[in-house]
C-alpha positions in Angstrom: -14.2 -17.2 2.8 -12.8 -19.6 0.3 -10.2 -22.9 1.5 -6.8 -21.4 2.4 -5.4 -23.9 -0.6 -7.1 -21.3 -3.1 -5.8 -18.1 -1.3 -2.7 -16.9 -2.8 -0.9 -16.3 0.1 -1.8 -16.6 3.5 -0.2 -16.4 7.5 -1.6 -18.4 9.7 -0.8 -17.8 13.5 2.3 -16.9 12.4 5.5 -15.9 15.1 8.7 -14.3 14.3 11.3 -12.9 16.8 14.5 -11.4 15.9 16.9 -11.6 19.4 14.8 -9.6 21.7 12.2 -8.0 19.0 8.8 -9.4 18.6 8.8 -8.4 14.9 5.2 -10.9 14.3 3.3 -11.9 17.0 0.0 -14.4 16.1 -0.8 -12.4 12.9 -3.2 -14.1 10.3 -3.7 -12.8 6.9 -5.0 -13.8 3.8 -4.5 -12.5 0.7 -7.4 -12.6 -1.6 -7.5 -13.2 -5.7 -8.4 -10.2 -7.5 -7.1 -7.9 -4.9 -4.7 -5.3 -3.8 -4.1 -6.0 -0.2 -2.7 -2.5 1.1 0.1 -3.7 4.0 0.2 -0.4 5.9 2.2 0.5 9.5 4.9 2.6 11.0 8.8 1.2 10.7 9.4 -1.7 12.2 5.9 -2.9 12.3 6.7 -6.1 10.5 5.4 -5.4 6.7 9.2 -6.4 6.0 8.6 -9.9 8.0 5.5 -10.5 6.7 6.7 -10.4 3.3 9.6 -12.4 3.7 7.9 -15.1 5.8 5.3 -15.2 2.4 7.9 -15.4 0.5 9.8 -18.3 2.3 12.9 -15.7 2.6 12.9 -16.2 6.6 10.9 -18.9 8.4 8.7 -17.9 11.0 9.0 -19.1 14.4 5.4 -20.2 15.1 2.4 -20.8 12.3 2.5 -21.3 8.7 3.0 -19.1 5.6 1.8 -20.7 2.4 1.8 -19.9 -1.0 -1.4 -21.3 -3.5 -1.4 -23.5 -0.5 2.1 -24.9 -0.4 5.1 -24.1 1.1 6.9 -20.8 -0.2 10.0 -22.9 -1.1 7.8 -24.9 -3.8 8.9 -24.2 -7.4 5.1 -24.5 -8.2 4.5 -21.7 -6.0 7.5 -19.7 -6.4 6.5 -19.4 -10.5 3.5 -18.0 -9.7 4.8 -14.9 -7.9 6.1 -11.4 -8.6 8.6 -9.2 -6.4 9.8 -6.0 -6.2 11.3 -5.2 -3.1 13.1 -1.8 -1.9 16.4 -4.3 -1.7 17.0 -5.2 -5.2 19.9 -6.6 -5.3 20.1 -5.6 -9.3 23.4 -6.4 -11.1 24.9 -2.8 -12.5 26.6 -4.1 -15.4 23.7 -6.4 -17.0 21.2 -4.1 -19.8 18.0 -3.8 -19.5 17.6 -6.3 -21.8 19.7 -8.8 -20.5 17.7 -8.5 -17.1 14.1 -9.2 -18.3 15.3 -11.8 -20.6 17.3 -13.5 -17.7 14.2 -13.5 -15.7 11.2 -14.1 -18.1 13.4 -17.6 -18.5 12.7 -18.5 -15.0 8.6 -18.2 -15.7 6.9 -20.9 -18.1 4.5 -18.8 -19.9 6.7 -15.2 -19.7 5.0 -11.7 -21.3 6.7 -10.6 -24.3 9.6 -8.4 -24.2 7.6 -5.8 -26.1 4.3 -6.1 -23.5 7.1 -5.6 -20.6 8.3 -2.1 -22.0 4.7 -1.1 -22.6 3.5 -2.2 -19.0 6.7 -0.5 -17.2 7.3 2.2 -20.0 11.0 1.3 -20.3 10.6 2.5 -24.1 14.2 3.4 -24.9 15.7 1.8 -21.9 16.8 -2.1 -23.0 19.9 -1.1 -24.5 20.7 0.6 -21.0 22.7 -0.8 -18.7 21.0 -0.5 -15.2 23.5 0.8 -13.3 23.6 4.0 -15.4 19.7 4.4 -14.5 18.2 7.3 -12.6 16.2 6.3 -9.2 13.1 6.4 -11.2 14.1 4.0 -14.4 15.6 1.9 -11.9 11.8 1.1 -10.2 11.1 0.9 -13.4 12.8 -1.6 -14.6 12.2 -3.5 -11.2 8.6 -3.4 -11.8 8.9 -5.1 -15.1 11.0 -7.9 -13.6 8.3 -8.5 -11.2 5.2 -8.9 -13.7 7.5 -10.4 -16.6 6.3 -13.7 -15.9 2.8 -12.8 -15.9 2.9 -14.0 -11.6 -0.8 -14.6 -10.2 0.5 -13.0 -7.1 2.4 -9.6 -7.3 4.3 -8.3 -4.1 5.0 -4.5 -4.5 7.4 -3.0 -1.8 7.5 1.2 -1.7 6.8 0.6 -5.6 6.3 4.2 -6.4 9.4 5.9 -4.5 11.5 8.4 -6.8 8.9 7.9 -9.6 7.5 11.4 -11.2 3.1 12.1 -11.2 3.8 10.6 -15.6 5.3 7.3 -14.1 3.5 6.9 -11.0 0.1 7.1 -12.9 1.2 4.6 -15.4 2.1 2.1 -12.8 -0.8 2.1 -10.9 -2.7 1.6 -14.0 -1.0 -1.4 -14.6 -1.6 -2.7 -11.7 -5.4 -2.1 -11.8 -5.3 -4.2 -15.4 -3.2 -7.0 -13.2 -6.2 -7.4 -10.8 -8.8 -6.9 -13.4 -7.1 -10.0 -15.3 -7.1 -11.9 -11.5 -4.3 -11.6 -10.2 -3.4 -10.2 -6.1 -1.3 -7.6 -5.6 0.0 -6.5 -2.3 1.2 -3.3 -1.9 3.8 -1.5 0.8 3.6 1.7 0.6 4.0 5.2 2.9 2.0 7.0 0.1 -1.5 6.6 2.2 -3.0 8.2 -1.2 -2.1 5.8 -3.1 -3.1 2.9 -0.7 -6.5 4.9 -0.9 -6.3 5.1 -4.2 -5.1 1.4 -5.3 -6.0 -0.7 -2.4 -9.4 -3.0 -2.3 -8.8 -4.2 1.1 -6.1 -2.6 3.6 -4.2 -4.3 6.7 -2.3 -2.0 9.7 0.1 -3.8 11.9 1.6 -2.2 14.4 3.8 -3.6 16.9 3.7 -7.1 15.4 0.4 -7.4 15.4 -2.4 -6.9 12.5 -5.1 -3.8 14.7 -6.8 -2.6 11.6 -8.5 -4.7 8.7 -11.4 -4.0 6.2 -12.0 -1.8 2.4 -10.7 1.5 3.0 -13.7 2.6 3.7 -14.5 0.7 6.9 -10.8 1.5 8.2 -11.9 5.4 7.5 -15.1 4.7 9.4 -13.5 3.5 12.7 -11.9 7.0 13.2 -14.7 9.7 14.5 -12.5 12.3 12.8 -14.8 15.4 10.1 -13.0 17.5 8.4 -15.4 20.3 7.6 -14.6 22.7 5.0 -16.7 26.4 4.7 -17.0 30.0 3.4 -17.1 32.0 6.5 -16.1 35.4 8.1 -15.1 34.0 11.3 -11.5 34.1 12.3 -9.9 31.0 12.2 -8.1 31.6 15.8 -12.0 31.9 17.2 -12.8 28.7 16.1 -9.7 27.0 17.3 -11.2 27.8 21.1 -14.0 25.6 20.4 -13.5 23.1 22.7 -14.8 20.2 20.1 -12.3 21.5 17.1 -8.7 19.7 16.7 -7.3 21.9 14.8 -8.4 24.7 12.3 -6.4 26.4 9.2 -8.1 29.4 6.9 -6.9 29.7 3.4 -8.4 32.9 2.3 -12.2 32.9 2.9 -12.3 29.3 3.3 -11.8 27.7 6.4 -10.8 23.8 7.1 -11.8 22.6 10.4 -10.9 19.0 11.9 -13.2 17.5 14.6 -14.5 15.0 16.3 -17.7 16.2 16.6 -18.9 17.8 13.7 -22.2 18.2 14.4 -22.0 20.2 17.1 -19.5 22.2 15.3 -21.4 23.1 11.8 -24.0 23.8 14.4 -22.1 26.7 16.2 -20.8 27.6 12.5 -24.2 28.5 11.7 -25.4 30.2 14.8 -21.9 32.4 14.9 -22.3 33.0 11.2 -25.5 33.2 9.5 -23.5 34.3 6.1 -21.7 31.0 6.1 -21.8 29.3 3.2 -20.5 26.3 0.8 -20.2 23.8 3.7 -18.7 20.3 2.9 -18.1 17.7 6.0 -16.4 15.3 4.9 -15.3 11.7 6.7 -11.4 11.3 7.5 -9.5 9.9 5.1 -7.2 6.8 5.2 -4.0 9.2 6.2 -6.4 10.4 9.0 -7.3 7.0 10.7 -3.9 5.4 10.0 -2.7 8.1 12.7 -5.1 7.6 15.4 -5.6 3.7 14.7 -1.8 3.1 15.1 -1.7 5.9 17.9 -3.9 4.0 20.0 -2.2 0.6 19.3 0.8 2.3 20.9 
């Protein structure tokens, strides 16, 4: 692992308690150059704290946060960094324009105006003012005032929320080109899909604590969960008495089984059916172990 002084951001033993809540307790994370860092976990499992406390916007009680190795508060630091929170605090009355100009001024070496509208596809928007925005534009326009100033570090909080499949699709390809170039992205999100989709390396907290960490395919691998998919004339209600199935739905011919034992299971599939047919097992995916790696941290 490289020096903590190179890592973007990074919490070291770090403590926070708000009055009686243990909102952090010991966590140490690192976030990496050229990553996304998925931040997943139920409410209140302190994604929120974690991001302030990297962003110097509450001190922790116990530890260190650091950004590019010094202290959040350093304008150094601070430069480097993108934010788009679900909080934005966005004055109504200011245009578009008069937004991303305000706060490409604060960067030293800001993307054009023109590379903003293209990476956020506000194309018709600057003349706007923001408080007459939908939801969507709104995130928008958020997302360009975080990677205006071309940041090294990009914090992305629920980014997709209220956006259609067209504008969705566009942001996450932007932010695959921001990680491509180098940068770290660390994403928030309750779309699991699109921490599947997106994420190079994923962290769960759950009750202040980080339980889960590793690519997206090592958190799928700690859940024993199949899903198997098949062709069969069995009735879906006789394979739900199979003692080793979870659960089972049939969608016309096709049935979907979850298990934890799927071997024993494609193995009675065969022997009740020998007309089965187009069998798929497949591992669970990340909304699958999310749910039973945050169920047995509780």
């Amino acid at each position: 692992m490289a020096p903590e002084s190179l890592h973007p951001a990074t919490l070291t033993k770090v403590c926070k308690r708000y009055g009686p809540v243990q909102a952090l307790d010991h966590v140490d994370l690192a976030v990496r150059q050229g990553e996304v860092l998925a931040l997943l976990g139920p409410n209140g499992a302190g994604k929120s704290t974690a991001i302030a406390l990297c962003l110097g916007l509450a001190e922790p009680d116990g530890g260190q946060a650091s950004l590019f190795g010094q202290s959040p508060h350093a304008l150094a630091a601070r430069r480097q960094v993108g934010v788009m929170l679900q909080s934005a605090g966005i004055p109504d009355t200011l245009k578009v324009s008069e937004l991303l100009a305000q706060t490409r001024s604060a960067y030293p070496a800001p993307r054009s105006v023109e590379e903003c509208v293209e990476l956020a596809g506000l194309a018709g928007l600057l003349d706007r003012r923001y408080g007459a925005l939908s939801g969507g534009q709104q995130r928008r326009v958020q997302f360009a005032l975080a990677v205006c100033g071309r940041p090294q570090l990009v914090f992305l909080d629920e980014p997709t929320v209220g956006l259609d499949i067209e504008a969705r699709t566009a942001l996450w390809r932007t932010i695959r080109s921001l990680v491509a170039d180098g940068g770290a992205v660390v994403l928030t999100t309750h779309y699991l899909e699109e921490a599947e989709a997106l994420a190079d390396r994923v962290a769960v907290l759950a009750q202040g604590r980080i339980v889960a960490e590793g690519s997206v395919r090592q958190i799928r691998a700690r859940v024993a969960q199949r899903r198997i998919r098949c062709v069969t004339a069995l009735a879906a209600e006789t394979i739900g008495t199979w003692s080793e199935v979870r659960s089972v739905c049939r969608d016309g011919e096709r049935v979907e089984i979850v298990t934890d034992a799927a071997e024993a299971v494609v193995r009675q599939l065969l022997f009740e059916d020998t007309g089965l047919c187009e069998l798929e097992v497949q591992r669970a995916g990340l909304a699958e172990a999310f749910v039973e790696i945050t169920r047995e941290a509780a």
